[in-house]
N, C-alpha and C positions, 0 to 999 in steps of 0.2 A: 365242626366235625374234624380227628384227627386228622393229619395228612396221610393215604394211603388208603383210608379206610373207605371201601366201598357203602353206598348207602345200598338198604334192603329193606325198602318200607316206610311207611309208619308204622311206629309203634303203640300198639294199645294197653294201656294197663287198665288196673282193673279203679282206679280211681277216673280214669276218663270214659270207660264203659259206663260206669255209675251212673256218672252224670248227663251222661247221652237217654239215659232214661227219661221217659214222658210218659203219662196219660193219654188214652187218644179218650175219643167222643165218649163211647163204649166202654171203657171203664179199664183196656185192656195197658199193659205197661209195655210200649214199643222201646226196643232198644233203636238206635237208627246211627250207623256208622259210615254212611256213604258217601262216598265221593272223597275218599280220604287218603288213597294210596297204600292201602293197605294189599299186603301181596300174600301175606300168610294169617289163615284162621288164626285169629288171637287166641290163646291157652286161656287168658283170663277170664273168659265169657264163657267157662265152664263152673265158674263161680255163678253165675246169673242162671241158670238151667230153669228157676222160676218164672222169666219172663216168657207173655204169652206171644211176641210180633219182636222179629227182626229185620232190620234192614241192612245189607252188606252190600247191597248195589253197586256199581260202580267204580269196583277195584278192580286189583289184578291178581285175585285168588286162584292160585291155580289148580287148587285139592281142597278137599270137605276131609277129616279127619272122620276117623271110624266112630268117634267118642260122638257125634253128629246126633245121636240116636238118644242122647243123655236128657235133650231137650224136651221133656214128655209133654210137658205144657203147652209147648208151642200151638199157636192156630195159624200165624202166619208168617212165612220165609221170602223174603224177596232176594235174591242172589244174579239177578240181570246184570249183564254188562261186565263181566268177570273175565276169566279165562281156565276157566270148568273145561277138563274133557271127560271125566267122568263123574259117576253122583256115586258114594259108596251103598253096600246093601243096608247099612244101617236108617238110612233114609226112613224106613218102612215100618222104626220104632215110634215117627213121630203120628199119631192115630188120631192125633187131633186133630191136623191139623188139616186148614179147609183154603187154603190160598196158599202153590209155589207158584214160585217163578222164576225160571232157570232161562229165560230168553239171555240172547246177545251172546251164548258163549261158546264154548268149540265141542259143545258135546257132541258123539257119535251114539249110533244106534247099540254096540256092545257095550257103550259109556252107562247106558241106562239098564240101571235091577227089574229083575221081576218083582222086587217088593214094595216096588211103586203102587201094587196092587194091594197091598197093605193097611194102604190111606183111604181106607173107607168113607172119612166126613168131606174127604177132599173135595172144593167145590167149582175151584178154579182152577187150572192148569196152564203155563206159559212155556210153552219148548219153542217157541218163535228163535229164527236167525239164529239158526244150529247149523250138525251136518247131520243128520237124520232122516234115513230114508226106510226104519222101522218101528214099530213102538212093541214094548212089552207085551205079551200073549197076556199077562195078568191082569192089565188095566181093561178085560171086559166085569171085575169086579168092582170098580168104579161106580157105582149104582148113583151117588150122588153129585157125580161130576155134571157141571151148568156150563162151563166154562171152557172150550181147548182151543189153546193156541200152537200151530203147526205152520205158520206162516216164514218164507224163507228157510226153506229147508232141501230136501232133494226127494221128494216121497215122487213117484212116479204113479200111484195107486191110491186110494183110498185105504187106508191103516184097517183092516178088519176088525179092531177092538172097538171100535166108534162107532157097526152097525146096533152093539150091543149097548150102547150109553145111552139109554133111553129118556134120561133125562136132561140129555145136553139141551141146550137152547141155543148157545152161540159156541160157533165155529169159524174157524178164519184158518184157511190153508191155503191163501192168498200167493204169488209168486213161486210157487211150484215146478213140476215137470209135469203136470198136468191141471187141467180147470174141474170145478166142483159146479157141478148141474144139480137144483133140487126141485123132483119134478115126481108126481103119484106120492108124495109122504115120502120117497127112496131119494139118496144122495148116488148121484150118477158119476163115475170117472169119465172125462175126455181129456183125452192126448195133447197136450199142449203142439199150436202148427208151429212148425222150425222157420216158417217168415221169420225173416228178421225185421225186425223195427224198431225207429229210431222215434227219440221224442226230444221236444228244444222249448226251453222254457225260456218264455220273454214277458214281460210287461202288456199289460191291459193296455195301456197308452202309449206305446209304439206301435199298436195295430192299424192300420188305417180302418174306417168305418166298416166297409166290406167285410174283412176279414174277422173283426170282431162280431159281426153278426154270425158268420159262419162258424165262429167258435160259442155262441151263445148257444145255438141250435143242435150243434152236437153234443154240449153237456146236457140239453133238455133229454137227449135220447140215449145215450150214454152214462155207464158208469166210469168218471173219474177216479182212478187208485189217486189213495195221498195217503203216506204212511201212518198220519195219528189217527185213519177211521175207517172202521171195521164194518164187515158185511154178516146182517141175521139172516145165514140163508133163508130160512122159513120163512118167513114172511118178507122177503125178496125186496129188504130198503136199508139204505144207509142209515148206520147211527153209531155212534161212540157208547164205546163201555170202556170201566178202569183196568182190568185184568190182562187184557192181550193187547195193547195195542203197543208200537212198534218203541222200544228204549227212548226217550229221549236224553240221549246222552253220543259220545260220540264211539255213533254204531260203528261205522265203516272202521274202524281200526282194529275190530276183531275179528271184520270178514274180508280178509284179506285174499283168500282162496277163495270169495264168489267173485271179487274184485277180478282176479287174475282169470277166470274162468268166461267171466262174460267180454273183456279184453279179446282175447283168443278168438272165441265162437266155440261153438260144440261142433266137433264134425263126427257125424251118420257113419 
């Protein structure tokens, strides 16, 4: 690199987009560009507008270009782990498509279109580890959404467009400003208690006997949070699904503001 010259990225052209193309199981042609340092939507991948599944995870994008909407093909977008604070309205051109995932980034609640409600096939949803404490009035058109992740965020409420998703199954609005009760068929809000509590993670085999029986017995009666597994309200048990669960990538460098937040304390 010359002397002087700032670095701004990777760069993608459109011969190494090409070639980032695969076949998945399905027949469908994922482009997959992740983890590559890439800071700005590549221009070039509007040459590709045919492929059905992208993957941009993992960079530091900071804008979705309006041209976003070109993609008619698409079925699925993964954009986790970025530095998104907003999604443009164009978003709501992609009709096909049945899998986003917008976790990990700085999106706010003005950040998000009403034309999210646009995405009729959509099946999955991932706004996990945002800063959103509302969701679109459109998304009770959603009719085919299975899937919503709202985990890490700042909702104080139960989002009122989710009493209307009648065909959600899994839900995870895990670490909130409030707990999610699912009790009569109805999702209940309660108040998260302002206790503060600490937690200290040690090894199995620095417990003495005692102790490790006392931690067996409360996991038998207790739910253990662990970031890579998700809770099916409904039917009230732990299990893992691929769609929400928490980036594995390194989260904490773009939640720097829950970081600073939970440091402090909230004070009443």
């Amino acid at each position: 690199m010359p002397k002087g010259k700032k670095a701004s990225g990777t760069k993608v052209t459109l011969k190494i987009a090409t070639k980032a193309i695969r076949m998945t199981r399905d027949g469908n042609r994922r482009l997959t560009l992740s983890n590559m340092g890439i800071t700005t939507f590549p221009k070039c991948l509007f040459k590709l507008t045919s492929v059905d599944e992208i993957d941009l995870s993992r960079n530091q994008i900071q804008k979705l270009p309006e041209a976003i909407g070109q993609f008619m093909s698409l079925r699925w977008l993964d954009l986790h782990s970025n530095k998104l604070e907003s999604v443009p309205n164009t978003i709501g051109n992609l009709v096909r498509l049945t899998h986003l995932n917008l976790s990990n980034n700085f999106l706010t609640s003005p950040g998000l279109p009403e034309t999210l409600g646009n995405l009729a096939n959509l099946k999955s949803l991932n706004l996990g580890m945002n800063q959103l404490d509302e969701l679109p009035s459109s998304m009770v058109e959603l009719d085919n959404l299975q899937e919503l992740g709202l985990f890490d965020n700042r909702f104080t409420n139960l989002p009122d467009c989710i009493k209307f998703l009648h065909n959600l199954k899994k839900l995870n609005m895990k670490r909130n400003l409030f707990s999610l009760i699912h009790t009569d068929g109805e999702w209940i809000a309660k108040e998260t208690s302002t206790t503060e509590e600490s937690m200290y993670l040690v090894y199995e085999s620095d417990l003495c006997k005692r102790c490790r029986k006392r931690c067996n017995e409360l996991r038998e009666n207790f739910d253990v949070p662990h970031c890579d597994i998700e809770e099916e309200v409904e039917e009230k048990r732990i299990m893992t699904f691929h769609g929400l669960i928490t980036p594995n990538s390194v989260a904490q460098v773009n939640q720097s503001w829950r970081i600073r937040k939970e440091e402090h304390g909230t004070k009443e």
